[in-house]
C-alpha positions in Angstrom: -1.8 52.3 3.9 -4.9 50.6 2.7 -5.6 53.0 0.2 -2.4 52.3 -1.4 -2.3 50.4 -4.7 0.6 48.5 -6.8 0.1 48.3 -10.4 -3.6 49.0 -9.5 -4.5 45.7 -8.8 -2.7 44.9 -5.2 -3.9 46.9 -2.5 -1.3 47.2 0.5 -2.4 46.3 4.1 0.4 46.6 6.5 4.2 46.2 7.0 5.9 42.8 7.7 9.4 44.0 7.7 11.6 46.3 6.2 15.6 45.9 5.1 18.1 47.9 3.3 17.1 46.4 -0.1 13.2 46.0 0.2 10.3 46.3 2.2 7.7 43.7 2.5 3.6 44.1 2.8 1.1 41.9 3.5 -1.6 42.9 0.6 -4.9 41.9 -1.0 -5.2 40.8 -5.1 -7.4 42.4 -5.8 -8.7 40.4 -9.0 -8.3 36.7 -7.0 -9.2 37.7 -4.1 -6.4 36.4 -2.0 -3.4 37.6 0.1 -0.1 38.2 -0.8 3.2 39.8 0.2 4.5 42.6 -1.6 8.1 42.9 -1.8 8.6 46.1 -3.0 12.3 47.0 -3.5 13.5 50.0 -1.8 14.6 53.6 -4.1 18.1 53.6 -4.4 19.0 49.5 -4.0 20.4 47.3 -6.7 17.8 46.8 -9.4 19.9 43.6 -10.9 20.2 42.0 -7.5 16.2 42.5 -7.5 15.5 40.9 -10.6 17.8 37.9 -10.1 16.3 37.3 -6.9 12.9 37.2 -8.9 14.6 35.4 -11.3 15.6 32.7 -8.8 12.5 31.9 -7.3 10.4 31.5 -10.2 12.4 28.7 -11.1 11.3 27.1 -8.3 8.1 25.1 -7.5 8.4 23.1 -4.0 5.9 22.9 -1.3 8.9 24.0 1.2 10.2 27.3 -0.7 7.9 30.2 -0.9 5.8 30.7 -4.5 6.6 34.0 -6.6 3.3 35.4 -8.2 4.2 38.2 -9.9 6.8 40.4 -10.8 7.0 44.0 -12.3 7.2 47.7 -11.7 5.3 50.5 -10.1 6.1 54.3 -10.3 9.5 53.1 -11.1 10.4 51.0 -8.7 10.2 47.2 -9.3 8.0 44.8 -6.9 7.0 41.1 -6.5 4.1 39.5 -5.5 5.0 36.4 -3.3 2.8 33.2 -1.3 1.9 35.0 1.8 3.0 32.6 4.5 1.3 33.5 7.6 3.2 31.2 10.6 6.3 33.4 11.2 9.6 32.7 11.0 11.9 29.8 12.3 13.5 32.9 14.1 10.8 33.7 16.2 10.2 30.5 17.8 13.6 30.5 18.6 13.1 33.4 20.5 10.5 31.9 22.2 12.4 29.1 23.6 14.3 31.8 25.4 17.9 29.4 25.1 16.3 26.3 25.3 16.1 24.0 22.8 13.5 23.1 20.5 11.7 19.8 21.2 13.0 17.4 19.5 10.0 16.6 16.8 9.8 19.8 15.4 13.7 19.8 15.1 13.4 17.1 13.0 10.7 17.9 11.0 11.9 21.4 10.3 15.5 20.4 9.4 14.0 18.1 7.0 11.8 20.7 5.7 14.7 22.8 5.3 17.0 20.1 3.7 14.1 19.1 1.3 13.9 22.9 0.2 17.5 23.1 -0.4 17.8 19.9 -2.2 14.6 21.3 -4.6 17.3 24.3 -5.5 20.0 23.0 -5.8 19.0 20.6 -8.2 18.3 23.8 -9.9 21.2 25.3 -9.7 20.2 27.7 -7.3 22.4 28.3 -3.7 20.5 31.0 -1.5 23.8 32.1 -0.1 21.9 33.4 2.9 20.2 30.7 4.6 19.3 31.7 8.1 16.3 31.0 10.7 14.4 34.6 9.3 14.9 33.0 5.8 12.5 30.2 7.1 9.1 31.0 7.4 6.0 28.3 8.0 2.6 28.7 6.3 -0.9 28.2 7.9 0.0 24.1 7.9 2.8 24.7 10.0 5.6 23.6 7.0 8.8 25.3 6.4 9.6 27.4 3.6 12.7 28.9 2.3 12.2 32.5 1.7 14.4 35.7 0.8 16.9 34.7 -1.9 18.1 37.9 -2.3 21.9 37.3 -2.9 21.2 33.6 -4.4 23.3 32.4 -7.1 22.1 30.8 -9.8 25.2 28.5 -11.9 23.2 29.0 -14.9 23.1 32.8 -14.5 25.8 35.6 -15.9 27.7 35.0 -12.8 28.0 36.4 -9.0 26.1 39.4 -8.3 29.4 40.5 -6.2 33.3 41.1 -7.1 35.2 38.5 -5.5 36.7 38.7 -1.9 33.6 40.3 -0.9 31.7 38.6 2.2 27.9 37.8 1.6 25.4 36.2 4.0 24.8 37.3 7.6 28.2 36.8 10.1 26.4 34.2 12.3 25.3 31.6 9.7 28.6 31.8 7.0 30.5 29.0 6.0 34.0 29.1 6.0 34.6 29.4 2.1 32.2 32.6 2.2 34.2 34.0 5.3 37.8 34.2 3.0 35.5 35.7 -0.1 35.5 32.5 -1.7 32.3 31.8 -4.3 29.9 30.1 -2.4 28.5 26.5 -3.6 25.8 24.2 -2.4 28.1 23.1 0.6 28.0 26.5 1.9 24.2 26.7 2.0 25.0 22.9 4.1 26.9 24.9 6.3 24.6 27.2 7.0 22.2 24.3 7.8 24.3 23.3 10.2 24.2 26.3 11.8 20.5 26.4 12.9 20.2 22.9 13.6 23.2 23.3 16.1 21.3 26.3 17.4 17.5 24.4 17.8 19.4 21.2 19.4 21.3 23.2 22.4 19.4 26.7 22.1 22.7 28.6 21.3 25.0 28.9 18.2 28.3 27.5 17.6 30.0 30.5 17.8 28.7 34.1 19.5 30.1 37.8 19.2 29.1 41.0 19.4 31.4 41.9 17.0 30.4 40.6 13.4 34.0 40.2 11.9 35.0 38.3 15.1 32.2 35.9 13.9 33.2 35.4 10.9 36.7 34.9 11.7 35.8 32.2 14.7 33.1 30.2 11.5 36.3 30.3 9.4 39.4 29.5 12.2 37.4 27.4 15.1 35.7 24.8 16.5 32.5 24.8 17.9 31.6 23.5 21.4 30.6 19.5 20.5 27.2 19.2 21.0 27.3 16.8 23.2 28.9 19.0 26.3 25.8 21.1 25.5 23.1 18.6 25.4 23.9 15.1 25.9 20.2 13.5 25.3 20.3 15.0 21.8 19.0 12.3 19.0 21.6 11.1 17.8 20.6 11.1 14.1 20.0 15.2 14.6 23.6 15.4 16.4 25.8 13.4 13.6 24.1 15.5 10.8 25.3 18.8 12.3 28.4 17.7 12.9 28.7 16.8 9.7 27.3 19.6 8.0 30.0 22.1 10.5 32.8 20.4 8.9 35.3 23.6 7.7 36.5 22.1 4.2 33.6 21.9 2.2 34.6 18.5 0.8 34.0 16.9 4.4 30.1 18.1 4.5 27.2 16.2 2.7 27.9 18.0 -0.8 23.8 19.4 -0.7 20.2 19.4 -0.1 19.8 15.6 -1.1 22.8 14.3 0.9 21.3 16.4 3.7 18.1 14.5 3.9 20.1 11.5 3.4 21.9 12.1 6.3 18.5 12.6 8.5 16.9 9.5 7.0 14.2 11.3 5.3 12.2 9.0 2.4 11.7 10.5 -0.5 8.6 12.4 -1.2 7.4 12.6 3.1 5.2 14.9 4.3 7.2 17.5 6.2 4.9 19.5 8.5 4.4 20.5 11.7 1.0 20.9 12.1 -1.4 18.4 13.7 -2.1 15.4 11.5 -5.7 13.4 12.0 -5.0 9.8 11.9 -7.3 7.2 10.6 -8.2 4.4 12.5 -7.0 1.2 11.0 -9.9 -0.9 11.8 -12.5 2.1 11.1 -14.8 1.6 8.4 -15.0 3.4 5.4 -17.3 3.8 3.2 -17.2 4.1 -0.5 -19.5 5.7 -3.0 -20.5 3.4 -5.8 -19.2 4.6 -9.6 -22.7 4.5 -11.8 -22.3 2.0 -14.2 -22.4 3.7 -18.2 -26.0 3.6 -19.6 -25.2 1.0 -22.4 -24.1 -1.9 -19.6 -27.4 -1.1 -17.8 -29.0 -4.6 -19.3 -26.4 -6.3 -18.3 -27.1 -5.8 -14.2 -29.0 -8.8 -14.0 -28.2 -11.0 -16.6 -30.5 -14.0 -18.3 -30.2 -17.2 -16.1 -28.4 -19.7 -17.8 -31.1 -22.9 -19.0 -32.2 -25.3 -16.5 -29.8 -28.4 -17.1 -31.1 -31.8 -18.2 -31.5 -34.1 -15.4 -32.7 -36.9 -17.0 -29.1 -38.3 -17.8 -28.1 -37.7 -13.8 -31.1 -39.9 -13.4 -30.3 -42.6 -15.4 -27.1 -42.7 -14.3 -28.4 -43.2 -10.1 -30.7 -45.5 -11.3 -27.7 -47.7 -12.7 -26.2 -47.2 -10.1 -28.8 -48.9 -7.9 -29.1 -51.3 -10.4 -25.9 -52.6 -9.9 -26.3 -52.6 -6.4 -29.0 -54.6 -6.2 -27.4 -57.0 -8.3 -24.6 -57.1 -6.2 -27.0 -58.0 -3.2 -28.0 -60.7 -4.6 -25.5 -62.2 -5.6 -24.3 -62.0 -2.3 -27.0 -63.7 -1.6 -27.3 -66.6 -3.1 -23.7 -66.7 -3.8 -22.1 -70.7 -2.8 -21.0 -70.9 0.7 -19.8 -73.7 3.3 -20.1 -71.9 6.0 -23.8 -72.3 8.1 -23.5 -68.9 9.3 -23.8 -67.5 5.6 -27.5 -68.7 6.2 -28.1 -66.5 9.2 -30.2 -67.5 12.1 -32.9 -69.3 9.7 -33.1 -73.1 10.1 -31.5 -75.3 6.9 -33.9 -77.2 5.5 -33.3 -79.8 2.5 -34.0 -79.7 -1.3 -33.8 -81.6 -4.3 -30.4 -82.3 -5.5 -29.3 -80.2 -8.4 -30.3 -83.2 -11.0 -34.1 -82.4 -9.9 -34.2 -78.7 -9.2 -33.3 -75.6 -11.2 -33.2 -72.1 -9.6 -34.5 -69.5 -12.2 -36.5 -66.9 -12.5 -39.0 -68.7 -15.2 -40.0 -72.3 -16.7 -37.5 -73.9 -17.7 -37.3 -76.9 -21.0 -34.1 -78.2 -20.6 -32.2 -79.4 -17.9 -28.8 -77.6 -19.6 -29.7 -74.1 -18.0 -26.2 -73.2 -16.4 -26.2 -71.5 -13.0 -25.3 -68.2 -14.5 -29.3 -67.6 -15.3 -29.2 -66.6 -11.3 -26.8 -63.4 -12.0 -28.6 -62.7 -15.6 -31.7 -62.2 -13.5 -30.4 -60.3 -10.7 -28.3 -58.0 -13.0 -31.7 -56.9 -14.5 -33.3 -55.6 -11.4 -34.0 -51.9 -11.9 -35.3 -51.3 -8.4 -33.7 -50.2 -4.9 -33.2 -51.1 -1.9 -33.7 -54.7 -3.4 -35.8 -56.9 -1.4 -35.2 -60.5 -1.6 -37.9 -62.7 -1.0 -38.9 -66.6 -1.2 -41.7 -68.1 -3.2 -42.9 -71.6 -3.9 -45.2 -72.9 -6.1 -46.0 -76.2 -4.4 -43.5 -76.6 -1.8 -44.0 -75.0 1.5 -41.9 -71.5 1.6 -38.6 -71.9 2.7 -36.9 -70.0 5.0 -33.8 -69.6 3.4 -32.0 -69.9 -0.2 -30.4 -73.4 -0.3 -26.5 -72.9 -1.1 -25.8 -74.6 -4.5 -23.0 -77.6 -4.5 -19.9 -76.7 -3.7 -17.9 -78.9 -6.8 -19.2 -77.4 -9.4 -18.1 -74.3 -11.4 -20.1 -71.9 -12.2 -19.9 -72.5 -16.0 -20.0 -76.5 -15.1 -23.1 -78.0 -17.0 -25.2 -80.5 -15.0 -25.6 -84.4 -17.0 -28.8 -84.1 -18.8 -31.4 -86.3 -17.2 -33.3 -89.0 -19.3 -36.6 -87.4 -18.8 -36.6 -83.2 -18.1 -39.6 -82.6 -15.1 -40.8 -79.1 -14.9 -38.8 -76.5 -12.8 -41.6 -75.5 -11.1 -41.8 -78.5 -8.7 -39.4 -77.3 -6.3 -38.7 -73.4 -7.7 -36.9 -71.0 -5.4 -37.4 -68.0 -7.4 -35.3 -64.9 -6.1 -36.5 -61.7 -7.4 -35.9 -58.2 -6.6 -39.3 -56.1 -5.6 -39.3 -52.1 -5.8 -40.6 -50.3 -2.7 
């Protein structure tokens, strides 16, 4: 078998399986290196059927129905070159189960595999017409794929490939319509679905018979055994959908492949596999590589530092603001009180009466210097903290700033005095120091 060669270019390996219309080989391409299965359609079958089956799946491009490669002829008899799937068919894990049903998860996740297929197709157009657990193979991932559409109908094609009354599809898996000879629509591929997910929820089909007419005669006349007398822990969402896809008049069933996966609750655009999925961590870190910046913004990865600020207006604007402190100090200071305890623990002493003393910070001419000459020179004070201290000229240094007289306003001017002596007899002078 090895040394046999299609088209010179696909060398043939071994058998997969053989029918009355084909057989199919597991082979090597030869130019890309890769295997494929080679459906290779048997000498005397239906050439048209062929071709439209070819014609069917390479309108078709969905991760869950198999890929067509290639299609042509060899010594006369037509092949095509289709994705080798190499995780056998839904029909063989069946088998496996030996009756029993299939766990639960990969029900689901096959039915929605299936569904998603079907809804890809018939968007298409296409009904497969034969939908069936050895129709559904599962690549290395572990995904379905709808496979074999060898009696598929395509509504945009030249028609049925059969007369009408005549029964397609295999006697176990037919839908009612297809059982009377009637043409067979989308609904009747959702028929067939309900079929095999009956059969992996309980591990047995709605309806069993040695004898294939009796089959199809029960699909078209009975009802099945409810699922629930056969399994009563099935999920519930799984259970409802094959009810509803058994339904006899087509009208009752969701109408295809889309209303299918609506019925399971299947998002748009899921994954659908079986096979184990690693998980990332949701607190793991991950590490990303840096893009390399484009060689003109390389200058620009450390870009020229702004100019230092000018800090000379921030400075004059503290020392202000200690300025005005100060003053505010000492006015407090020698601001008029009648209260002794505005003197603080010093001892009062006396002084001059206003007449005879002016407090200022200088000689003085005339006695008509108001009182407001004590804020003028406190106001000027640039330094801070202030300090206030008490100097005297001839007087012995006082302990304290005399309050002035309570009666007069500040912008009260004393009576001049007949004769004007010099301030500096008894001057309290008040002046802020800098530290």
């Amino acid at each position: 078998m090895a040394d046999t060669v299609i088209a010179g270019r696909y060398a043939l390996e071994h058998l997969l399986g053989r029918g009355g219309m084909s057989e199919v080989y597991c082979a090597q391409d030869q130019e890309l290196g890769r295997r494929v299965a080679l459906k290779l359609l048997a000498p005397d079958a239906d050439t048209a059927r062929f071709e439209r089956e070819a014609r069917a799946v390479a309108s078709l491009a969905h991760p869950n129905v198999t890929q067509l490669y290639d299609y042509g002829e060899d010594n006369g008899r037509p092949y095509m070159v289709l994705e080798y799937v190499p995780g056998g068919t839904l029909e063989d894990r069946l088998a496996e189960t030996d009756g029993s049903p299939l766990p639960d998860e990969e029900t689901r996740l096959v039915s929605a595999g299936i569904a998603a297929g079907l809804a890809h197709a018939h968007a298409r157009g296409v009904v497969h017409r034969d939908l069936k657990p050895a129709n559904v193979l599962f690549d290395e991932e572990g995904r379905a794929k709808l496979a074999d559409f060898g009696i598929a109908r395509m509504a945009a094609g030249d028609g049925t490939l059969t007369e009408a009354g005549t029964v397609l599809g295999t006697a176990a898996y037919i839908s009612p319509e297809q059982a009377e000879g009637a043409p067979a629509s989308e609904a009747s591929d959702v028929y067939s679905f309900g079929v095999i997910l009956y059969r992996m929820l309980t591990g047995r089909l709605p309806f069993e018979s040695s004898d294939p007419m009796q089959l199809v005669l029960q699909h078209r006349d009975d009802t099945p055994p409810p699922i629930a007398s056969l399994r009563p822990d099935a999920p519930p969402v799984l259970e409802s959908t094959a009810n509803a896809a058994l339904a006899k008049n087509p009208r009752d069933r969701p109408r295809d492949g889309a209303a299918l996966l609506a019925e399971l609750g299947v998002p748009a655009g899921a994954s659908l596999t079986t096979a184990p999925t690693a998980v990332v961590a949701e607190d793991a870190t991950q590490v990303l590589r840096a893009t390399p910046a484009p060689a003109a913004a390389a200058v620009e990865a450390y870009p020229t530092p702004p100019p230092e600020r000018n800090r000379l207006p921030i400075i004059a604007a503290a020392l202000l603001v200690l300025a005005v402190a100060g003053g505010a100090l000492a006015y407090e200071v020698t601001r008029p009180s009648s209260a002794p305890g505005d003197t603080g623990t010093f001892a009062p002493i006396t002084l001059p009466s206003q007449s005879e003393t002016t407090v200022t910070s200088g000689p003085t001419t005339t006695a008509d210097t108001t009182t407001t000459e004590q804020t003028t020179t406190a106001q000027t004070t640039t330094a801070a903290p202030p300090t206030t201290t008490a100097q005297t000229t001839t007087a012995p240094p006082p302990t304290t700033t005399a309050p002035p007289p309570t009666t007069a306003p500040p912008t009260t001017t004393a009576p001049p005095p007949t004769t004007a002596p010099p301030a500096t007899t008894a001057s309290v002078t008040t002046t802020a120091t800098t530290p």
